[in-house]
C-alpha positions in Angstrom: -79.9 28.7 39.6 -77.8 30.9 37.4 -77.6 30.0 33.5 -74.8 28.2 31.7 -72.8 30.4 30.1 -72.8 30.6 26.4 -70.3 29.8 24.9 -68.3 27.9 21.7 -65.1 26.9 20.0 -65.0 26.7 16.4 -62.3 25.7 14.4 -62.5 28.5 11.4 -59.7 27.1 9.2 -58.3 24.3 8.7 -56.1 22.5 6.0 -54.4 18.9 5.6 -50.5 18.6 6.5 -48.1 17.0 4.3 -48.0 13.7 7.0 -51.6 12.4 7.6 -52.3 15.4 9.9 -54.5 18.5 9.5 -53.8 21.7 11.2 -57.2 23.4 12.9 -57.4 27.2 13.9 -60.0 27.9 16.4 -62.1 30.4 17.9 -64.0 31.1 20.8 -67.5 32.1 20.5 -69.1 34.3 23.8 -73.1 34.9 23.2 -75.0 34.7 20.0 -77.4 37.7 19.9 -78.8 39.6 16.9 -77.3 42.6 18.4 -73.5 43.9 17.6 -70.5 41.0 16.7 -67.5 42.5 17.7 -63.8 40.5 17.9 -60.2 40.5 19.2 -57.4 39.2 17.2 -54.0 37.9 18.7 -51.1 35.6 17.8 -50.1 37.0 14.1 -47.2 36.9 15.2 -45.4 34.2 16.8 -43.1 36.1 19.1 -46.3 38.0 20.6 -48.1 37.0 23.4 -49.5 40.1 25.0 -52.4 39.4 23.3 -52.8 35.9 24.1 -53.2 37.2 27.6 -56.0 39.6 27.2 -58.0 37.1 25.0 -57.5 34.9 28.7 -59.2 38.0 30.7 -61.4 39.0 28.6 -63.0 35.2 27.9 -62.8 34.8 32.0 -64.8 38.0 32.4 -67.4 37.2 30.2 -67.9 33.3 31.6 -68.3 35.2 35.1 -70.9 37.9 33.6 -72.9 34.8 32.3 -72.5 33.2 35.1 -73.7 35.7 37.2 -75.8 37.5 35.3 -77.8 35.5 32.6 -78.7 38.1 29.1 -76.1 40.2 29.9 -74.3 39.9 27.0 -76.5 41.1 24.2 -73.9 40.7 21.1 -71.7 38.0 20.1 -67.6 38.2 20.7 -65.3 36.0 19.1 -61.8 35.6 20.6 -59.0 34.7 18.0 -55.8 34.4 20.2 -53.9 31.6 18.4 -54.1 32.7 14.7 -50.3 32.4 13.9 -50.1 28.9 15.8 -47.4 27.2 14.3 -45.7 30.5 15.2 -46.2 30.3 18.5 -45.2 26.4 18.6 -41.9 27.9 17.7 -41.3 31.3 19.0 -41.0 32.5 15.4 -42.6 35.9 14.2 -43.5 34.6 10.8 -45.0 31.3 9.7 -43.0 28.7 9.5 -42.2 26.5 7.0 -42.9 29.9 4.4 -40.9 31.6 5.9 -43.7 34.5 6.0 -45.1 37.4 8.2 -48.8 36.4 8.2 -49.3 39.9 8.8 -48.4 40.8 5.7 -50.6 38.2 3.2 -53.9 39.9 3.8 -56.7 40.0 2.2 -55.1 36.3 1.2 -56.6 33.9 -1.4 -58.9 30.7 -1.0 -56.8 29.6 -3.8 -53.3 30.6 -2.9 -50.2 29.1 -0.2 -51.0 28.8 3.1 -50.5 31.9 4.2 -52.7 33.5 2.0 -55.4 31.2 3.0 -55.4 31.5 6.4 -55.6 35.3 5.6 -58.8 35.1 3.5 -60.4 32.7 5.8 -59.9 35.8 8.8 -61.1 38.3 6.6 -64.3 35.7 5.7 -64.5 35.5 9.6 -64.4 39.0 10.3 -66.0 40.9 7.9 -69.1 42.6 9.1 -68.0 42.7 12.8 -69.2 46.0 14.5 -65.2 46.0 15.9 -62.1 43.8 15.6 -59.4 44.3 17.6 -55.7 43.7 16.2 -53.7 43.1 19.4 -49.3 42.8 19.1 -46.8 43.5 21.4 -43.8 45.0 20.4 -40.6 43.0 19.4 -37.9 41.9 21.7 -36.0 44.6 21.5 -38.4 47.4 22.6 -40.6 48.3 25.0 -43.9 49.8 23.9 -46.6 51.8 26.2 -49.8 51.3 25.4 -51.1 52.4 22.5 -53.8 52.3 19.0 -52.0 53.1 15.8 -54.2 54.3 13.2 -54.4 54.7 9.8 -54.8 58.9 8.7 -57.2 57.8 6.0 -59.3 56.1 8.8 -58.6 58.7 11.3 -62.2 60.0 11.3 -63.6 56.9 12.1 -61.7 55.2 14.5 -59.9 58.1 16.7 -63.5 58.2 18.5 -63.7 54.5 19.4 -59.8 54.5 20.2 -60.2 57.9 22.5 -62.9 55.6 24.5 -60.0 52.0 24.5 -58.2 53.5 27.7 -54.8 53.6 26.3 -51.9 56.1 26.3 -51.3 57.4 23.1 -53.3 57.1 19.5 -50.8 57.3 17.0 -51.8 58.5 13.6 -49.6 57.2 10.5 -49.7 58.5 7.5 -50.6 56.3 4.3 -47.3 55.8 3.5 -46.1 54.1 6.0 -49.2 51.5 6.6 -48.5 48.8 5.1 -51.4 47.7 2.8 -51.1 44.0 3.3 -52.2 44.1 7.4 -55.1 42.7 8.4 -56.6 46.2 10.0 -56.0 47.9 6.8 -57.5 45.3 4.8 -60.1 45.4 7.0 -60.8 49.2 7.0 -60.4 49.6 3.5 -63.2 46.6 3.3 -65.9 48.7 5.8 -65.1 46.7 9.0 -63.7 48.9 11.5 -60.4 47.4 13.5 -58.3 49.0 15.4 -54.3 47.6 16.1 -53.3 48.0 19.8 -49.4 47.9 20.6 -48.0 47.2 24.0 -45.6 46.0 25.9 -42.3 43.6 24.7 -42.1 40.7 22.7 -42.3 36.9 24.2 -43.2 38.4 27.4 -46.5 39.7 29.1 -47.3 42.9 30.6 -50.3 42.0 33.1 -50.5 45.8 33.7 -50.8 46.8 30.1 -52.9 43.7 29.8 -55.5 45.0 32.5 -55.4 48.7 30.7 -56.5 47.2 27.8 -59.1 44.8 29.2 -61.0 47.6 30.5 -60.9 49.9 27.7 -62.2 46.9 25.4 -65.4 46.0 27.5 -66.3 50.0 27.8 -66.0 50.7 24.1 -68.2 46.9 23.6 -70.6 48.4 26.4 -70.8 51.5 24.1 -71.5 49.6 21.0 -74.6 47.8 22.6 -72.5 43.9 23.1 -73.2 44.6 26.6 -76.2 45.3 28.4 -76.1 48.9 29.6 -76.3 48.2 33.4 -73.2 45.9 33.4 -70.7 47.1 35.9 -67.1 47.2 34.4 -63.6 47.9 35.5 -63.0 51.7 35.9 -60.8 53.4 32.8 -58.4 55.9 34.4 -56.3 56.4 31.0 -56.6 59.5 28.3 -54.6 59.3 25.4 -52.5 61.9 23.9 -52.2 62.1 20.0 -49.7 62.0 18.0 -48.7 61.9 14.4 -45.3 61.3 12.3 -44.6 65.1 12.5 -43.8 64.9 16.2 -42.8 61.7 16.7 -38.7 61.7 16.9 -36.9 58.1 16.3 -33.4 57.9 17.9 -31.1 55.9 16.7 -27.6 54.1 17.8 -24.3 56.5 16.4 -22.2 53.9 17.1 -22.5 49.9 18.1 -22.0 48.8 21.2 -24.2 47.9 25.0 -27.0 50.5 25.4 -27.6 51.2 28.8 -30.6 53.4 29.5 -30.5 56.5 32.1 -33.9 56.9 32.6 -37.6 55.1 32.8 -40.0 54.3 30.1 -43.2 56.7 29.7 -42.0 59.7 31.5 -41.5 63.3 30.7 -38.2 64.6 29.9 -36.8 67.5 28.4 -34.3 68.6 25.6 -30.6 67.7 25.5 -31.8 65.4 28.7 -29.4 62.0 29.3 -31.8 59.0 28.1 -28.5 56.4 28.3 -25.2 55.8 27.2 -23.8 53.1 24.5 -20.7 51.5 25.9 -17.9 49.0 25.3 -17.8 45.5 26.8 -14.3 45.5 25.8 -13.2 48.8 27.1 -14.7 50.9 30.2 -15.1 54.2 27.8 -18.4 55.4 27.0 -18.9 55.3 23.0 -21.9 57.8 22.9 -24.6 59.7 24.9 -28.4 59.3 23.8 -29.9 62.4 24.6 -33.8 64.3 23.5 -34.0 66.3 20.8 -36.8 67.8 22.1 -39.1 68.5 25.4 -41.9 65.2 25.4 -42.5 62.1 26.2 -39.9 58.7 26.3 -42.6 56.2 24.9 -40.5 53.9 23.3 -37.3 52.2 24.8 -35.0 49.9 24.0 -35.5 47.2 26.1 -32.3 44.5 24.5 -29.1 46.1 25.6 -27.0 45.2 22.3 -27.5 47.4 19.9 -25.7 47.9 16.1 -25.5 51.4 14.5 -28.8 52.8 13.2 -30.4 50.2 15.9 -33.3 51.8 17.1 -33.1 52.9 21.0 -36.1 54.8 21.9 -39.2 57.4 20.7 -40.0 60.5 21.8 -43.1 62.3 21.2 -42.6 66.2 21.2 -45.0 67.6 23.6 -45.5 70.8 20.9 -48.3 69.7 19.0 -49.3 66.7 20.7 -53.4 66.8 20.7 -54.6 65.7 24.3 
């Protein structure tokens, strides 16, 4: 007869509500070995559930493996997919009430707001980890492929574990456009490796992108030593290009108006190629043509049609340059 599986929920933080209520954050807890403690964030932001999703996988996997396979698991993972949950209650990005992007009050305060609480208690949580993984999804105007986005100042560290996470595309920001107050930053700058995974579209999930990601997470845990080395896992079939701010090209709206897009997400195309039209709902002209500055990759597309000027409709990563 096969073992129970272990496993825990823990409420990590928790603070009293203005009306005779308290409001509990949990975790799960997989395993419980001496040997690596790695983790996967979700749900900073309210309007983000890709995350949510993998943090479903990833738990079912591992009450399978236990299951089936007793000692298995040699580490200790702890899923965190809610952490934003009165965001999530609500749809909202930030934390209610405060009005806040949670992921923007790191390292936080035991003595500050709420927000900054919740932050420090996190960072308590995570420090030490072997790995934490920062999972969002992009807003709900975008479509995002796969992807790590990485510090530069990190970039020796983590591109190797992020080359092994299956994705598309690592993409390498420079210091001064990382915003300090993340959790991954505040985490890297504190000696605990994380790594922030973008994909897909806000209040939506991607069960593809989802799967990608499942599979590059339990190879990189099976490289750390969290898994025993004769598990069998889902095969990886992704190799990510690399890309930094010099050949990453932003294209924005001319004019405001209906976007409509003249070509698929995550393919090829070449300079002065069509990527869509913005148009009039009022009139049958075309107001402007979105077309690629360069020859690369369409990575990022609008995925809401109305669009104001400057709106962001799409990224293309020159192929000149780009580190395979």
């Amino acid at each position: 007869m096969s073992e129970a599986p272990s496993i825990k929920t823990e409420t990590f933080f928790t603070i009293e509500m203005p009306y005779r209520e308290r409001m509990e954050i949990r975790r799960t807890v997989f395993g419980g070995g001496d040997s690596p403690r790695v983790a996967i964030v979700a749900g900073l932001h309210g309007d983000e559930l890709e995350g949510l999703y993998v943090c479903h996988r990833l738990a079912a996997w591992l009450e399978e493996l236990q299951r089936n396979k007793p000692g298995a698991l040699v580490g200790t993972v702890e899923l965190y997919p809610a952490v934003n949950t009165l965001g999530l209650d609500t749809l909202t990005r930030g934390l209610p009430v405060f009005d806040t992007d949670l992921n923007r009050a790191f390292p936080g305060s035991a003595s500050g707001p709420l927000p900054s609480r919740l932050a420090a208690s996190l960072m308590s949580a995570l420090s030490g980890a072997a790995l934490v993984v920062d999972i969002h999804a992009s807003n709900i105007y975008l479509r995002e492929i796969p992807q790590v986005r990485i510090n530069q100042d990190f970039e020796a560290l983590l591109v190797p574990i992020a080359n092994r996470m299956n994705m598309d595309l690592i993409w390498l920001h420079s210091a001064a456009t990382v915003l300090e107050t993340t959790v991954a930053h505040s985490l890297n700058n504190s000696g605990t490796p994380c790594l922030v995974v973008e994909m897909g579209v806000g209040m939506r999930i991607s069960p593809d992108y989802c799967e990608q990601l499942v599979a590059g997470i339990l190879s990189v845990w099976k490289d750390l030593g969290v898994l025993a080395v004769d598990v069998d896992l889902p095969e990886t079939l992704h190799t990510a290009l690399i890309a930094d701010d010099s050949n990453v090209h932003f294209l924005n709206a001319q004019t405001s108006g209906m976007f409509l897009p003249t070509t698929s997400h995550w393919t090829d195309v070449r300079r002065g190629e069509l990527l869509g039209t913005v148009v009039s709902p009022f009139r049958g002209d075309i107001l402007s043509e979105v077309r690629s500055p360069v020859d690369g990759v369409l990575f990022t597309l609008r995925e809401y049609p109305l669009v104001y000027e400057g709106s962001l409709m799409a990224r293309v990563m020159s192929r000149k340059g780009v580190r395979p």
